[in-house]
VOGU-3710 file (C-alpha; in Angstrom, 3 decimals, decimal comma):
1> xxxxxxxxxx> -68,559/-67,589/-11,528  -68,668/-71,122/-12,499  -68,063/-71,069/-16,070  -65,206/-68,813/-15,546  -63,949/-69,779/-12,205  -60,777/-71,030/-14,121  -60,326/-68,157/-16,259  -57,479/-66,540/-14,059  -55,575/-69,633/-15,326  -55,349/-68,713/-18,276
11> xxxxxxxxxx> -53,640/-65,408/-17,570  -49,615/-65,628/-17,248  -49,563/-63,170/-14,857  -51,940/-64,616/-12,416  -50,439/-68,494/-13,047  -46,931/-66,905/-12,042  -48,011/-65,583/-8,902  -50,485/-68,337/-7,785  -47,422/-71,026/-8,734  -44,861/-68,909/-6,803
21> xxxxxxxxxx> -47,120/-68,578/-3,752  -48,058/-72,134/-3,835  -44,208/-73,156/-3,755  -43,838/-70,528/-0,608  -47,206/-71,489/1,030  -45,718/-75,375/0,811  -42,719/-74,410/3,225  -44,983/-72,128/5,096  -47,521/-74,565/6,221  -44,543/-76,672/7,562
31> xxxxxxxxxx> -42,799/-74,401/9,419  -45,928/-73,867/11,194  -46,314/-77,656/12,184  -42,636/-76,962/13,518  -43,005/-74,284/15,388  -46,236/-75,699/16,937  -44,470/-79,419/17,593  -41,640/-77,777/19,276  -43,733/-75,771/21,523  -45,152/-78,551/22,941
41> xxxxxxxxxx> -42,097/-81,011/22,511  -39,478/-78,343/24,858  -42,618/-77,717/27,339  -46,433/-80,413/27,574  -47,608/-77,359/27,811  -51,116/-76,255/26,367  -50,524/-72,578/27,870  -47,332/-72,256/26,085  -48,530/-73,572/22,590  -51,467/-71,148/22,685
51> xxxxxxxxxx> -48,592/-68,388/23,385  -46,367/-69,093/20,411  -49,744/-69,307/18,415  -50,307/-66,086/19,949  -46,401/-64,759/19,527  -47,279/-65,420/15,825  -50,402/-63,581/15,115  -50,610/-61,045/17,942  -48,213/-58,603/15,930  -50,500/-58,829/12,912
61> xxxxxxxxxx> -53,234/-57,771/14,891  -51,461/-54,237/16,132  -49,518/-53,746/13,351  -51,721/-55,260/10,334  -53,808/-51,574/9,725  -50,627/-49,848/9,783  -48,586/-52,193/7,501  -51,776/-51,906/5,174  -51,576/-48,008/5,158  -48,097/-48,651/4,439
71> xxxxxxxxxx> -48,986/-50,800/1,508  -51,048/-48,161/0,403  -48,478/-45,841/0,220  -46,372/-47,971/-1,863  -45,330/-49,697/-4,674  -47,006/-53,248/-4,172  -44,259/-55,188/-5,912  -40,883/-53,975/-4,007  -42,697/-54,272/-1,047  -43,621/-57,955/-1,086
81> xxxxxxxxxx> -40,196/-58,412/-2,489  -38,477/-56,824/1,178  -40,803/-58,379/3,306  -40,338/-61,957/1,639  -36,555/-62,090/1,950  -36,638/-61,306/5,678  -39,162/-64,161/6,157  -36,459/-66,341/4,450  -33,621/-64,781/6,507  -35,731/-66,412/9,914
91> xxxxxxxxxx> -37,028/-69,259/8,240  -32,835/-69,726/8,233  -32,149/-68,759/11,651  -34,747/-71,049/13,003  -33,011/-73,963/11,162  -29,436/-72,640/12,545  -30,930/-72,652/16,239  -32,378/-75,966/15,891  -29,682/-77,410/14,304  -27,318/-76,087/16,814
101> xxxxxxxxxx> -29,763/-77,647/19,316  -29,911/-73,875/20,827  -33,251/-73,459/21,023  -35,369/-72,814/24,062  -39,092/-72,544/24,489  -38,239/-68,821/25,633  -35,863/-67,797/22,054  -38,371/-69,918/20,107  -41,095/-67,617/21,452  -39,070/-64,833/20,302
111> xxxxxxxxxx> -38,540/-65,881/17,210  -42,009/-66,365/16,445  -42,853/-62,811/17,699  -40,383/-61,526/15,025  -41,882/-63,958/11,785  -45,510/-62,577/13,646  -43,963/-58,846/13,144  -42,709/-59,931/9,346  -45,945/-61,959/8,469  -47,834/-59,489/9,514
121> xxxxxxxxxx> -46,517/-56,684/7,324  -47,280/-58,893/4,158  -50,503/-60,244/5,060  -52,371/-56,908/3,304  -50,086/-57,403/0,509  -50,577/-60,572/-0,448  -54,696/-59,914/-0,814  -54,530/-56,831/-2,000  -51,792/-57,781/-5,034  -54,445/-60,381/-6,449
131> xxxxxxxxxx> -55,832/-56,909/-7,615  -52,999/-55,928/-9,277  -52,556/-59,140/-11,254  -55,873/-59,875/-12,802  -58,710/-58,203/-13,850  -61,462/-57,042/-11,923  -64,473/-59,483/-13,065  -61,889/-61,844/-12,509  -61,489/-61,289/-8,675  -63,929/-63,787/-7,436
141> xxxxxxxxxx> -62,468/-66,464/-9,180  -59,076/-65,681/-8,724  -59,563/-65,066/-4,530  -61,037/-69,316/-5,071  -58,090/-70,241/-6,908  -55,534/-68,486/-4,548  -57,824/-70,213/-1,686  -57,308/-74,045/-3,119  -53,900/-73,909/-3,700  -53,512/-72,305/-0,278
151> xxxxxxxxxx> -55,380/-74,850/1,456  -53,561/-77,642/-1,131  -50,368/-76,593/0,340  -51,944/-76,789/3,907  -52,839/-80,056/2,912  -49,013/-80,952/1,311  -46,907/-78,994/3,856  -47,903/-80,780/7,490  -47,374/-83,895/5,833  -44,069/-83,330/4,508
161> xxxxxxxxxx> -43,720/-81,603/7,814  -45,005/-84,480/9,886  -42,700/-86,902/7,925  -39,268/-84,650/8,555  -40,273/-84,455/12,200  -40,912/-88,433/12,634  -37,604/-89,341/10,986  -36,057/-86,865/13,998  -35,035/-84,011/11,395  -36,860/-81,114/12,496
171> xxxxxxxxxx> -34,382/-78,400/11,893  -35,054/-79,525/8,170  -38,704/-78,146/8,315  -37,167/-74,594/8,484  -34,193/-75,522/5,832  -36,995/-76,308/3,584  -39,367/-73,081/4,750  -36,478/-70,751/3,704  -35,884/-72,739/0,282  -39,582/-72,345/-0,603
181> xxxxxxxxxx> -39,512/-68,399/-0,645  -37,491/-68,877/-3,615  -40,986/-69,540/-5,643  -42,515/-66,343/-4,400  -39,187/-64,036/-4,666  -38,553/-65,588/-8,257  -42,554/-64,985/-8,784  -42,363/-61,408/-7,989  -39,789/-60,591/-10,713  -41,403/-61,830/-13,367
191> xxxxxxxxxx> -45,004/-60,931/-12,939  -46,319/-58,560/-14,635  -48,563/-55,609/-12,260  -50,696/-52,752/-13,453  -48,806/-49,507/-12,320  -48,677/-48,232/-9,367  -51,615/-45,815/-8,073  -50,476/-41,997/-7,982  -50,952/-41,280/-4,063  -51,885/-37,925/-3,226
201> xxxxxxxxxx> -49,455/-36,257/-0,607  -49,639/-38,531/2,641  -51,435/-36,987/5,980  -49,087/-39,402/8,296  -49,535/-42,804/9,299  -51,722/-42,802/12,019  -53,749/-40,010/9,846  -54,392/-42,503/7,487  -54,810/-45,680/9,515  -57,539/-43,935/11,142
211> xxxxxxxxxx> -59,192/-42,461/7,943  -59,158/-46,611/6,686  -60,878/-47,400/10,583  -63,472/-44,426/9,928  -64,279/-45,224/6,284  -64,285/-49,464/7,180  -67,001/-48,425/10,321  -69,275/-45,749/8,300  -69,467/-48,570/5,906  -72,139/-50,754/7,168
221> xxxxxxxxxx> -71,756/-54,036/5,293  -68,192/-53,851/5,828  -68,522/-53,281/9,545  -70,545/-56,516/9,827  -68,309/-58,357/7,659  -65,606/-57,520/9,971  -67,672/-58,747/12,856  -68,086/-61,820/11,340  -64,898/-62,753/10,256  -63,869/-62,063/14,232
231> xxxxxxxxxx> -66,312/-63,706/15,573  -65,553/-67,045/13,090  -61,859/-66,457/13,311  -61,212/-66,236/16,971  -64,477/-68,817/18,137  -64,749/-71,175/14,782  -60,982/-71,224/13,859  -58,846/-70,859/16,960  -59,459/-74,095/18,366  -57,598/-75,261/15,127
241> xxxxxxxxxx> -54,338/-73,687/16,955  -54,209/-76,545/19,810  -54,791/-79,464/17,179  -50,861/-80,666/18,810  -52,202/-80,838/22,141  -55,219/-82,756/20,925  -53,407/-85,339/18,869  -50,734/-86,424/21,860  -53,567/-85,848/25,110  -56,451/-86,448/23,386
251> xxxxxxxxxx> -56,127/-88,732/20,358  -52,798/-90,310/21,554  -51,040/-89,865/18,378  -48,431/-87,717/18,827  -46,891/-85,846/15,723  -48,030/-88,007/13,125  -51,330/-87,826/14,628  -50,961/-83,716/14,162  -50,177/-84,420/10,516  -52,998/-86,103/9,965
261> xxxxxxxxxx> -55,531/-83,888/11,780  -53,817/-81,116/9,373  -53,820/-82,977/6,777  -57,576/-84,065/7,156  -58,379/-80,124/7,581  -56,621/-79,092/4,911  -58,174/-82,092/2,434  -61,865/-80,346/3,949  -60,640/-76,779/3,152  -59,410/-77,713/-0,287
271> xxxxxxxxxx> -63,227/-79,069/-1,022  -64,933/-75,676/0,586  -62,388/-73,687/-1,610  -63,768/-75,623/-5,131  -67,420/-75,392/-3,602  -67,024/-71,816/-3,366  -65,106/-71,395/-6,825  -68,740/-73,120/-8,003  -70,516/-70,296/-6,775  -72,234/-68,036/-9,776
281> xxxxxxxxxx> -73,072/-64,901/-8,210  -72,134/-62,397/-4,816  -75,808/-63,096/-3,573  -75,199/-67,065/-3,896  -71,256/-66,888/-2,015  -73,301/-64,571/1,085  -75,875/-67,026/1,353  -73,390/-70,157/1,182  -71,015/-68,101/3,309  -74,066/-67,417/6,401
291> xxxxxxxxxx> -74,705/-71,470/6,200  -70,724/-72,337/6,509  -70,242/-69,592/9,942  -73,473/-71,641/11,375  -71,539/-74,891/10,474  -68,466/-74,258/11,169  -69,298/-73,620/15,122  -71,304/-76,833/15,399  -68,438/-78,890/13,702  -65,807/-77,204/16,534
301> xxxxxxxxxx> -68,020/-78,304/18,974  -68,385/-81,819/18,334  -64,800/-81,855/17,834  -64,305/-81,286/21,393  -66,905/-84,216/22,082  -65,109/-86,563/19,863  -62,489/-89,306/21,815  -62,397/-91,289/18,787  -59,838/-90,433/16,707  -61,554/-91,594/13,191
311> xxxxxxxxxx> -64,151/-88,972/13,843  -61,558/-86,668/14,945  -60,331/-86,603/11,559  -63,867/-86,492/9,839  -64,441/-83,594/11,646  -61,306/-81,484/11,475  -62,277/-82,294/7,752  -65,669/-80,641/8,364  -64,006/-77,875/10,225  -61,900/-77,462/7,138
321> xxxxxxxxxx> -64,663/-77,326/4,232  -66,719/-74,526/6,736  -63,795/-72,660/7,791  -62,915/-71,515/3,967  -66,044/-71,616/3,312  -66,805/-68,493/5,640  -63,567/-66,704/5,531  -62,554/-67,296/1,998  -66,549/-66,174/1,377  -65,804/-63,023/3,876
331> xxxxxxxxxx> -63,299/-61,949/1,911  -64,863/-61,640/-1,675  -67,543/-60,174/-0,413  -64,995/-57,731/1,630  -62,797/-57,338/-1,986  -66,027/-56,698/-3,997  -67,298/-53,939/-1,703  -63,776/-51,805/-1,301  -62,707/-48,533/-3,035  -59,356/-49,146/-4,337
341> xxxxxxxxxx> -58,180/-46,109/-2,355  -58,658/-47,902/0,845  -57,520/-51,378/-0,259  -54,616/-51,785/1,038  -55,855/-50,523/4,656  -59,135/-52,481/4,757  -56,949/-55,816/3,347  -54,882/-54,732/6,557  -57,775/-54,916/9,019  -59,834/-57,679/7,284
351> xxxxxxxxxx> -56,116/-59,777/7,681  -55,674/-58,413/11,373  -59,192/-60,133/12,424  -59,444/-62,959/9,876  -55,629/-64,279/9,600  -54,689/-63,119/12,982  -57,728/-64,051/14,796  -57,270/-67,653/15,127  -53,950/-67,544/16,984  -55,679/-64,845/19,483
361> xxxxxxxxxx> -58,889/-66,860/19,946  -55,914/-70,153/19,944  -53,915/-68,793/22,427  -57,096/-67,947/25,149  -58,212/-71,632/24,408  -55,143/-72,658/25,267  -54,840/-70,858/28,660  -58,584/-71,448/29,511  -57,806/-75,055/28,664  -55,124/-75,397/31,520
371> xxxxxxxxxx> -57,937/-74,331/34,320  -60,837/-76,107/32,367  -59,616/-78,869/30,000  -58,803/-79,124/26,364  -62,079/-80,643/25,092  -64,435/-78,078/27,293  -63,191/-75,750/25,795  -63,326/-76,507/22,662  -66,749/-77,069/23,093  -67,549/-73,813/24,682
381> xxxxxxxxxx> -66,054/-71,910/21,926  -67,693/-73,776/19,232  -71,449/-73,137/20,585  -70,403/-69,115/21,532  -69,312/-69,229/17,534  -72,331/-70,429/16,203  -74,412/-68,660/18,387  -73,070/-65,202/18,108  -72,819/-65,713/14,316  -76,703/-66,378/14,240
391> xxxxxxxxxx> -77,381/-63,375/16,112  -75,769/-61,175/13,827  -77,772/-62,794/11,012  -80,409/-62,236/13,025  -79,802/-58,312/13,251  -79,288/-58,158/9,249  -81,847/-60,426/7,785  -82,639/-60,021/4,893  -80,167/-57,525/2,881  -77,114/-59,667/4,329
401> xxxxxx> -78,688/-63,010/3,143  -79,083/-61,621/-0,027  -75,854/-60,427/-0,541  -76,780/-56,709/-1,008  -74,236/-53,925/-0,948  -74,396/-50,763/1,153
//
């Protein structure tokens, strides 16, 4: 992969869609600082910042598989072109709430339920239509490039984020979120897809989620892939979820503190992303992939240690480069091992645990964190992460450490 890692680039259709997401990812990233700031500015509450984080991602793990059988059904392009405008339409009505200082902790828990609902039906599309755009020995290298400039917009987005919300302006975070999803919308227009799939007659919804759950757990490398990217989503990532809480209790920083952390884990995701675009074969991104789950525990564990908050940031940089590391690693090897017939409902569940996971595993950190403390916890989850990670190694050593295929 590394002497073509940028070849995607060079394709029009691929540099369309990777711009437009980019532009949407930017306002994305910052709406997310909002929602999480506001959380804990209408409430000092760790419980109800893990909820919202929850209220976000919960939806995508019911309704992911089904949205991806959905996606499967049909065509890729008018699909992400529905979903996308609604996400603008609340992206809007979160800046007319806020602006209209209308806004409770309760409606701004509802609101995130319904962007969770929204998110969660494009999640599947927006990893499966990487498929559509370029060719398939260009997948690897494309899935990197989609990965940096999604973790260069995590990187961009909290601080523009964390600058609005100093200067008092926080209803503008969701003015600009709505104006981004013009890069994506506009994106979708002009790219050019290969044509839609001919679908044989569908058996009905459920009929099909299930035949995706079936064909996902008779597939063994898949179903341990799957584990994984649970286990290192909801352990390794969700701690990432309370970074507010730990930047005003902890750190004593408040909001600019946040943007920092973020911006210090983004800056660390960015350099996993480019380490992993580096990466010349399958065998060589599962064996850099086992090392970054290992990490990535350890790092969210001495996170929770840390008081000081220079090492706070060198580690939620640390937590950054292992976190994309393993789930940006999960899912090539999760791409490279699907029949297309199944894409779109295996994207579904792979997003459900690996997207979604972090606000579940988020939102019990924050809860257990009210009866335990923030740090503990954090601690806890980061040793449970590494550990349970090695003990799946453990049970597949050494076909997964090679990389091999089912």
């Amino acid at each position: 992969m590394a002497g073509t890692s940028l070849a995607p680039l060079r394709d029009r259709n691929f540099l369309i869609y990777a711009l437009g997401n980019t532009i949407s990812w930017l306002g994305t990233w910052a709406q997310r600082i909002g929602i999480g700031w506001l959380s804990w500015d209408l409430t000092h509450r760790t419980a109800w910042v893990g909820a919202i984080s929850l209220a976000q991602v919960l939806p995508l793990v019911l309704f992911g598989p089904l949205f991806g059988t959905l996606l499967d059904r049909h065509d890729h392009r008018r699909y992400a072109l529905g979903v996308n405008t609604l996400l603008a339409l609340w992206a809007f009505a979160l800046y007319l709430l806020v602006a209209a200082r209308m806004l409770s902790i309760e409606l701004l828990a509802l609101m995130a339920a319904l962007i969770g609902i929204t998110n969660s039906a494009y999640h599947a599309a927006r990893l499966a239509m990487i498929s559509d755009v370029v060719k398939t020995d260009q997948l690897a290298g494309a899935i990197a490039i989609n990965s940096v400039l999604y973790n260069l917009s995590r990187v961009i987005g909290p601080a523009i984020a964390g600058m609005i919300i100093a200067r008092g302006s926080i209803a503008a975070v969701f003015a600009v979120n709505a104006l981004s999803f013009v890069g994506i919308l506009g994106a979708l227009v002009i790219v050019k897809m290969r044509p839609p799939r001919v679908r044989s007659v569908p058996h009905g919804l459920l009929a099909e989620s299930r035949e995706g759950l079936r064909y996902v757990i008779g597939h063994l490398e898949l179903g341990q892939l799957m584990l994984l990217s649970a286990v290192t989503a909801i352990l390794g990532r969700g701690v990432y979820e309370l970074l507010p809480a730990f930047a005003d209790l902890v750190f004593k920083r408040g909001s600019l503190g946040l943007a920092d952390l973020t911006t210090a884990a983004g800056i660390g995701a960015v350099a996993g992303a480019l380490l992993l675009s580096r990466t010349g074969s399958r065998e060589q991104v599962a064996i850099v992939n086992r090392y970054a789950m290992l990490s990535l525990g350890v790092a969210v564990a001495m996170f929770g240690i840390s008081t000081s908050f220079q090492i706070g940031l060198l580690l939620a940089m640390l937590i950054g480069v292992a976190g994309v590391l393993s789930g940006v690693g999960l899912q090539v090897l999760v791409q490279s091992s699907i029949d297309e017939q199944y894409r779109g409902r295996v994207m579904g569940l792979w997003s459900a645990l690996n997207v979604a996971g972090p606000g579940v595993g988020g939102a019990l950190a924050g809860f257990a964190a009210q009866l335990v403390g923030l740090q503990s916890v954090a601690v806890v989850s980061g040793v449970l992460c590494s550990a349970l990670v090695g003990w799946v190694i453990l049970r597949t050593r050494p076909r997964f450490a090679r990389g091999e295929k089912s």
